[in-house]
N, CA, C and O of each residue as an XYZ file, in Angstrom:
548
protein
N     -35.650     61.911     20.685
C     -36.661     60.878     20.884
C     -36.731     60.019     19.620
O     -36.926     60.513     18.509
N     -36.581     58.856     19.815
C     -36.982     58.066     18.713
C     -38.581     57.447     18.144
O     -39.536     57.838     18.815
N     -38.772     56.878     17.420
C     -39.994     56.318     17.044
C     -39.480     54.800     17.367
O     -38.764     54.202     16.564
N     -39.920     54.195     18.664
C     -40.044     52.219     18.774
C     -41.062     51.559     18.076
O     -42.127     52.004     18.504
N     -41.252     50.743     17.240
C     -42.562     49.817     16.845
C     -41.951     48.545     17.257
O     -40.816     48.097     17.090
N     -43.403     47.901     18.062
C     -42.866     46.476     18.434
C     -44.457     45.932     17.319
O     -45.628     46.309     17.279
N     -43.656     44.910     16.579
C     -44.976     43.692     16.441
C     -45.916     42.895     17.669
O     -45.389     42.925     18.782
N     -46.904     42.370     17.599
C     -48.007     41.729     18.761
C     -47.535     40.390     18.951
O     -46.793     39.977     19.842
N     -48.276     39.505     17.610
C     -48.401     38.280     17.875
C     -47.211     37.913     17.842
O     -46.475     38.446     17.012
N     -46.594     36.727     18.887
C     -45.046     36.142     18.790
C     -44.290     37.314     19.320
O     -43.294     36.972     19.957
N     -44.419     38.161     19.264
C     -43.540     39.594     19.828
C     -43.567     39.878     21.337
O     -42.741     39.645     22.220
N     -44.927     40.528     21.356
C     -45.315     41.035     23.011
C     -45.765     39.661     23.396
O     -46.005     39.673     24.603
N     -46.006     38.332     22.806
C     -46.978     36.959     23.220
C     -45.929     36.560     22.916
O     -44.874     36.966     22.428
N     -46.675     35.087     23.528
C     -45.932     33.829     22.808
C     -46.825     32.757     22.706
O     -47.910     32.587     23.261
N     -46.103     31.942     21.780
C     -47.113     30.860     21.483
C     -46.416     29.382     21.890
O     -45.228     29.417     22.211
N     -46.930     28.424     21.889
C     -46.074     26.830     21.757
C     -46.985     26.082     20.910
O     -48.198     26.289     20.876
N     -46.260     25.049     20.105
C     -47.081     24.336     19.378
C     -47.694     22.886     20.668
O     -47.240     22.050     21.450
N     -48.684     23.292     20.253
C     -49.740     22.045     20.965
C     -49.805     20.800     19.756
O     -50.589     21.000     18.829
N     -49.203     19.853     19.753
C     -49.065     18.137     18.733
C     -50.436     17.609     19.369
O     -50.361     16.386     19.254
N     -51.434     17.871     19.874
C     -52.535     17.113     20.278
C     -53.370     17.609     19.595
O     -54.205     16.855     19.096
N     -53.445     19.092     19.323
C     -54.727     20.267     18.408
C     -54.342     20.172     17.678
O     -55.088     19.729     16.804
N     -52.842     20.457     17.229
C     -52.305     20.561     15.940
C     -51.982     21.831     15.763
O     -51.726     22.062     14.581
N     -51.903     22.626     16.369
C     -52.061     24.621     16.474
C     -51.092     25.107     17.165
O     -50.452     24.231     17.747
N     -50.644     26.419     17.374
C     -50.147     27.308     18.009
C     -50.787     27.192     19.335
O     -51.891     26.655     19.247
N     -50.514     27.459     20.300
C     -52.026     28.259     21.196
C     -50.603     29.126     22.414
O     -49.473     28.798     22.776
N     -51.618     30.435     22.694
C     -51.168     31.137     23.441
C     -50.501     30.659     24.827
O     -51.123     30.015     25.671
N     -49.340     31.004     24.937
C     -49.132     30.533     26.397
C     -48.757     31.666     27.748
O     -48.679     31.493     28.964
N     -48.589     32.806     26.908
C     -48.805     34.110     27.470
C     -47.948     35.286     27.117
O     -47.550     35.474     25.968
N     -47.630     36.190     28.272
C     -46.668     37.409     26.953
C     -45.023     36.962     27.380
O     -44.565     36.158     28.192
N     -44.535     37.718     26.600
C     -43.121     37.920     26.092
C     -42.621     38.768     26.881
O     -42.494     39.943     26.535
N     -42.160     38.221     28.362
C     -41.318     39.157     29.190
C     -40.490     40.257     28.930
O     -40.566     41.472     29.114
N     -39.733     39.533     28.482
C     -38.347     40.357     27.905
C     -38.897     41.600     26.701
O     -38.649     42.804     26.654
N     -39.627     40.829     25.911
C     -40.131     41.700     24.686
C     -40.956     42.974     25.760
O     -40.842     44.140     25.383
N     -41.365     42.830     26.423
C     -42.359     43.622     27.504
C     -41.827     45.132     27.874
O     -42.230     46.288     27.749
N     -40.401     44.268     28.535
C     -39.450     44.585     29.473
C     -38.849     46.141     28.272
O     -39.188     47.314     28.427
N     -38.075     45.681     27.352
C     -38.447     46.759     26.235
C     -38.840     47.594     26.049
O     -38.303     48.697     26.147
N     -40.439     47.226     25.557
C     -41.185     48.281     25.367
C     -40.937     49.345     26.567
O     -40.486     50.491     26.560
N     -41.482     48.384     27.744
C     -41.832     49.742     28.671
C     -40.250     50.360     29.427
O     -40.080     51.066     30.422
N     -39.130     49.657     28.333
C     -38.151     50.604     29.011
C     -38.001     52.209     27.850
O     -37.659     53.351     28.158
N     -38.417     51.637     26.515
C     -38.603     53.122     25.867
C     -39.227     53.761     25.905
O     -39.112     54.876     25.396
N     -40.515     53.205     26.749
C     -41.544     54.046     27.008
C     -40.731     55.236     28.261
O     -40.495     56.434     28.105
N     -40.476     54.421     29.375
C     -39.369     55.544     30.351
C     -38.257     56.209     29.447
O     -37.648     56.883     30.278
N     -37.690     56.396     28.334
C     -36.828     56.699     27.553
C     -37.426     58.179     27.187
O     -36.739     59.168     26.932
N     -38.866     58.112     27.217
C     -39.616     58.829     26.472
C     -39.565     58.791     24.832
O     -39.584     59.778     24.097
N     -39.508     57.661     24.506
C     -39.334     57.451     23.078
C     -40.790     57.270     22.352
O     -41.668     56.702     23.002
N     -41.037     57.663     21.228
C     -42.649     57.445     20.661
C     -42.900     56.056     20.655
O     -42.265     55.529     19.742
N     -43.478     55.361     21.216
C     -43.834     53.846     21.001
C     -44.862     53.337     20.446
O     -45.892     53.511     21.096
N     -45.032     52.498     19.018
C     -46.566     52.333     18.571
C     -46.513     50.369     18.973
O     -45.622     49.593     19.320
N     -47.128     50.319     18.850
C     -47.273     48.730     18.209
C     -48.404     48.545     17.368
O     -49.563     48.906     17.574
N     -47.702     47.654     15.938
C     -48.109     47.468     14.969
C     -47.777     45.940     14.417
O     -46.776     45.296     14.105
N     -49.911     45.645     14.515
C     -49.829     44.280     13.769
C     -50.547     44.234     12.428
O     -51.133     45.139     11.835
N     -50.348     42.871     12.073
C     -50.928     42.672     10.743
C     -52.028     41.817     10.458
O     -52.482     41.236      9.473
N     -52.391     41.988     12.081
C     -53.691     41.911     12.114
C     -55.038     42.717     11.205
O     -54.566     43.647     10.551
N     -56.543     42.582     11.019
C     -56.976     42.905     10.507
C     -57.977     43.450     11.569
O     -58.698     42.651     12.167
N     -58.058     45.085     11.879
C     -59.354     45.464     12.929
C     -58.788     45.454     14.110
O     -57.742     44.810     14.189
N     -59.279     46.127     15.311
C     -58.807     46.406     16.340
C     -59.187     44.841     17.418
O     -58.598     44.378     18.396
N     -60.596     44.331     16.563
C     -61.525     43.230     17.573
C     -61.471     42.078     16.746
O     -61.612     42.244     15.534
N     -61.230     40.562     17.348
C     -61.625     39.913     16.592
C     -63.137     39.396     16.513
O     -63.389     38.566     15.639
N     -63.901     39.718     17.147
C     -65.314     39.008     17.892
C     -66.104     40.285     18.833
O     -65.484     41.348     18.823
N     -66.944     40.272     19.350
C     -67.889     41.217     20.230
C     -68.046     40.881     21.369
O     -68.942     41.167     22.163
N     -67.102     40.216     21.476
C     -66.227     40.505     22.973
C     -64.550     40.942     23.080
O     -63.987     41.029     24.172
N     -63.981     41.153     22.005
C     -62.766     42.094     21.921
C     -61.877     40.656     21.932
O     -60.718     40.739     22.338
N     -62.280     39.619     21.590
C     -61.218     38.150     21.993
C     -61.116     37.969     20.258
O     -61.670     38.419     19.255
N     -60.098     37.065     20.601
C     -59.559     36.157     19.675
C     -60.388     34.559     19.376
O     -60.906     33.913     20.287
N     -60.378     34.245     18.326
C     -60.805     32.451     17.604
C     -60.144     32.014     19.494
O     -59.244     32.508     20.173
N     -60.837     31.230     19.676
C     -60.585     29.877     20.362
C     -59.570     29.409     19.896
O     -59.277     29.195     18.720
N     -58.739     29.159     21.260
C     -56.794     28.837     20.771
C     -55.617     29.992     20.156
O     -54.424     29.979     19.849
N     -56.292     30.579     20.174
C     -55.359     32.033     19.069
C     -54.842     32.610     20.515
O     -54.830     32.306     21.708
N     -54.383     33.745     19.529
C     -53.297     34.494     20.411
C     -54.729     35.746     21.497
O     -55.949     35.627     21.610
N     -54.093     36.430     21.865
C     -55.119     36.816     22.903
C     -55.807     38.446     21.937
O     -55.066     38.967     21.104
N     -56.745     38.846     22.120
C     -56.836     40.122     21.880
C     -56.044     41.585     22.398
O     -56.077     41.993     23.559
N     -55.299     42.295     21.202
C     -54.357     43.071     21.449
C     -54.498     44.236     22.378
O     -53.625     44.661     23.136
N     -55.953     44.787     22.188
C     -55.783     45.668     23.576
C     -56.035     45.449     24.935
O     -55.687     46.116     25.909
N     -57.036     43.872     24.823
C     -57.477     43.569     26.642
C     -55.802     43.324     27.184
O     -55.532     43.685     28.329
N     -54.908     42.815     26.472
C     -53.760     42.142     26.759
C     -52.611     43.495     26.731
O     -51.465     43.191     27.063
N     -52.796     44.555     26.458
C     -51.852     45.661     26.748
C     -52.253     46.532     27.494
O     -51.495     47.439     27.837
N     -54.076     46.437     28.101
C     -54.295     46.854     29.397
C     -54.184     46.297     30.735
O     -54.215     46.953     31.776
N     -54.022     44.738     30.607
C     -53.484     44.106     31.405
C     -51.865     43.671     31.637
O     -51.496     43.010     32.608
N     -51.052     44.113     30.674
C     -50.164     43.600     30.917
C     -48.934     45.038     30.721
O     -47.737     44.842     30.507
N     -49.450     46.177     30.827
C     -48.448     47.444     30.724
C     -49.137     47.876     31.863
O     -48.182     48.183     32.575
N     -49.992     48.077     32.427
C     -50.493     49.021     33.307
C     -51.096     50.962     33.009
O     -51.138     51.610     31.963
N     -51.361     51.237     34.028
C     -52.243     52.503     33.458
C     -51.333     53.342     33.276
O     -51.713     54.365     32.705
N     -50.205     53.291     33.564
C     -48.751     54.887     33.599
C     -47.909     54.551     32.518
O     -47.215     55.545     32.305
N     -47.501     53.265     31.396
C     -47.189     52.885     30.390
C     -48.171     53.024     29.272
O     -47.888     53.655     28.253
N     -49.444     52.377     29.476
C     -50.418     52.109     28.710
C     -51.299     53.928     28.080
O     -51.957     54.207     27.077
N     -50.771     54.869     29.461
C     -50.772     56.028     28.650
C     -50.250     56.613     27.738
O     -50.715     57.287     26.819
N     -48.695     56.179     28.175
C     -47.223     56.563     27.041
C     -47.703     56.260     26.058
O     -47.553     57.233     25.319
N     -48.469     55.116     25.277
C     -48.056     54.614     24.452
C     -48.583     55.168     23.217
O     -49.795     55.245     23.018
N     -47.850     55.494     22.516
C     -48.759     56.422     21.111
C     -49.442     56.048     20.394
O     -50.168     56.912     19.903
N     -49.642     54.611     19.900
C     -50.755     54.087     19.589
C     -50.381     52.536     19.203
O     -49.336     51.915     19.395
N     -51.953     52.028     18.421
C     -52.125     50.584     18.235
C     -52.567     50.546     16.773
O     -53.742     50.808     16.514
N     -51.645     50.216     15.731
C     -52.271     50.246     14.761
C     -52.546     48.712     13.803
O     -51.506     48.071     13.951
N     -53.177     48.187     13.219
C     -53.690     47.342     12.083
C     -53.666     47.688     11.368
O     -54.145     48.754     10.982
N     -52.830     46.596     10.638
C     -51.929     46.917      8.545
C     -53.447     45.968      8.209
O     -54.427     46.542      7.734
N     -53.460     44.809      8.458
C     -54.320     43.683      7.626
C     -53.365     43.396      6.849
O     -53.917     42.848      5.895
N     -51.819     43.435      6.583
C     -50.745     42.986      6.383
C     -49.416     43.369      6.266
O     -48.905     43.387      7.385
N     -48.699     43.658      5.460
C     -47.293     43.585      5.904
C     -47.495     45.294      6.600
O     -48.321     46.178      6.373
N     -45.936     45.174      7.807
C     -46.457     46.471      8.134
C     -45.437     47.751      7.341
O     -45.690     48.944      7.508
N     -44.455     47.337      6.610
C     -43.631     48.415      5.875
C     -44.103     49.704      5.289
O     -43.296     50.527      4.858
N     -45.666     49.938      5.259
C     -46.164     50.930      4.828
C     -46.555     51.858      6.026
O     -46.114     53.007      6.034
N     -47.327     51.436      6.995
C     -47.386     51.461      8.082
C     -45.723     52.332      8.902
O     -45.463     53.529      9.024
N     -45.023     51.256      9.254
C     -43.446     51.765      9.265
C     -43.282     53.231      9.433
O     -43.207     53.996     10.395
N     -43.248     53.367      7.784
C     -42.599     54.361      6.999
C     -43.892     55.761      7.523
O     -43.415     56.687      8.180
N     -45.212     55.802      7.241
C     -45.679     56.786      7.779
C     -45.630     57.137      9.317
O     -46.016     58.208      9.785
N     -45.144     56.171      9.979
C     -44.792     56.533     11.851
C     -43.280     56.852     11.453
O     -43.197     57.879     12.128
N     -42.384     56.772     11.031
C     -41.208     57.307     10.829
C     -39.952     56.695     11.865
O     -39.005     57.132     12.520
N     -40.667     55.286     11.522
C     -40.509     54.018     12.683
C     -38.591     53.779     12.443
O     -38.050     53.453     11.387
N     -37.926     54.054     13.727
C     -36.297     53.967     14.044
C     -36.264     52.219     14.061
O     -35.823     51.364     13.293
N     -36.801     52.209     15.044
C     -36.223     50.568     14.904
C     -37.808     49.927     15.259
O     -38.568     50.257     16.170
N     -37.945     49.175     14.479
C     -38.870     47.831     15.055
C     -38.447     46.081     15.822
O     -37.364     45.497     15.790
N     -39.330     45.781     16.248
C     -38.860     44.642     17.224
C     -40.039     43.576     16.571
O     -41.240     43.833     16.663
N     -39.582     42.502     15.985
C     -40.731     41.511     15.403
C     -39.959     40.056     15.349
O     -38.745     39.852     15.325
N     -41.205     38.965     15.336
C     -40.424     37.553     15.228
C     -40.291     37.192     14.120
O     -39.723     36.109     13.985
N     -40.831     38.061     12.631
C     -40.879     37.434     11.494
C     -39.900     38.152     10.458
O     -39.723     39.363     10.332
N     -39.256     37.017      9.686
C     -37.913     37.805      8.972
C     -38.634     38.385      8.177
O     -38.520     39.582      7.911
N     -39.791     37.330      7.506
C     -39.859     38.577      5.914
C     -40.400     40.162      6.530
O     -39.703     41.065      6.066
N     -41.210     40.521      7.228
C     -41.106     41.556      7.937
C     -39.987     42.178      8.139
O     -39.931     43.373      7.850
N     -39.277     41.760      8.475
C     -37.626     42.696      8.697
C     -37.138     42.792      7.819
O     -36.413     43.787      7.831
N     -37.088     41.867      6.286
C     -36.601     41.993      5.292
C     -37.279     43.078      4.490
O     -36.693     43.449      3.473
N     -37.974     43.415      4.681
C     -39.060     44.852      4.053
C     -39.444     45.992      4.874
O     -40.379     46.731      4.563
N     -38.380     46.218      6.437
C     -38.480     47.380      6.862
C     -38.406     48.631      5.781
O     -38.054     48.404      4.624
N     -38.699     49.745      6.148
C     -38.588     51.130      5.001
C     -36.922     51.683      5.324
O     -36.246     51.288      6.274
N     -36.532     52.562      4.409
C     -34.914     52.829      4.952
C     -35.394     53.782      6.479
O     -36.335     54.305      7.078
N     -33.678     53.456      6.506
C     -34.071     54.145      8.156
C     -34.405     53.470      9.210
O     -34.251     53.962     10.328
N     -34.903     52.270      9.036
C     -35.740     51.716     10.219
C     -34.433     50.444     10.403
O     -33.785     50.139      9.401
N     -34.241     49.999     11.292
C     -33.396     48.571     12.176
C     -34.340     48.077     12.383
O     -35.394     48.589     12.762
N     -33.967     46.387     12.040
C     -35.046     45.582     12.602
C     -34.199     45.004     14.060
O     -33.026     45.138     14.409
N     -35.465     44.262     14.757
C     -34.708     43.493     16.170
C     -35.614     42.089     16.057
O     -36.822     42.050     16.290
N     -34.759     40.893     15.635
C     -35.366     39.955     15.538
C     -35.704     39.345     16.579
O     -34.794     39.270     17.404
N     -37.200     38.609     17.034
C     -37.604     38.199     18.306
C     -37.527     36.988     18.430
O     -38.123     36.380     17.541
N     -36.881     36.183     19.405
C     -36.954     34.798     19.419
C     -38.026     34.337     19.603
O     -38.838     35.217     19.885
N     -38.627     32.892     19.570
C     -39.907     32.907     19.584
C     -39.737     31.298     20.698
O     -38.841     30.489     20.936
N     -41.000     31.479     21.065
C     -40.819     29.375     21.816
C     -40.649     28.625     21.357
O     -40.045     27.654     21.813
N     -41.364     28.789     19.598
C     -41.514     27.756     18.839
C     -40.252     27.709     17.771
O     -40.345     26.836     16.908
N     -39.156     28.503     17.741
C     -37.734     28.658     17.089
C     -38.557     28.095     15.328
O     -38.261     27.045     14.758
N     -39.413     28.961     14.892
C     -39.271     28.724     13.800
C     -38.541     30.246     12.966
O     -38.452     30.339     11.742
N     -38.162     31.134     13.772
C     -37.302     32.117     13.590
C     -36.541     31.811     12.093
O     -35.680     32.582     11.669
């Protein structure tokens, strides 16, 4: 069994730049990135996902700022279902880079859209770079 870590934002989501706001804004999840996860989840592989986000909530309703990306767990109970969403070994928040993080899950490969992130995996770990809508990859 391996250890999978996928990153959230840009990873399991996606974003497009809106030239009218001036912002990112959510346009929904990351099929393929999805498709993934829940195939290591059938693998029986340990699966976490880990952002660098700060806190499990952004607000007291479990949402995100207006325009942002969506909140990480309403959006992995809606979008894995209840027989994945059990597999999954957990949800963790760095509040930044996640290489420390990583290294105590004993993380095989991670899946993220951001290089410097991959450039500071821990040894041991493969990164899988994620394309993104907005190709600032």
């Amino acid at each position: 069994m391996a250890v999978i870590t996928f990153d959230f934002d840009d990873t399991l989501t996606q974003t497009q730049w809106d030239p009218e706001d001036e912002c990112f804004k959510f346009v929904g999840p990351n099929p393929v990135t999805l498709k993934v996860l829940q195939a290591n989840l059938q693998l029986d592989n340990e699966v976490h996902v880990v952002t660098s986000r700060f806190g499990p909530e952004m607000n007291k309703d479990g949402d995100t700022w207006d325009r942002a990306q969506p909140a990480v767990l309403p959006f992995l109970r809606e979008h894995l279902g209840p027989a994945d969403l059990e597999k999954l070994a957990g949800v963790h928040w760095c509040g930044s880079l996640k290489r420390d993080k990583l290294a105590e899950l004993g993380a095989d490969r991670h899946y993220d859209d951001d290089k410097v992130e991959l450039a500071g995996l821990p040894a041991g770990c493969t990164g899988v770079l994620v394309s993104t809508l907005h190709g600032l990859e």
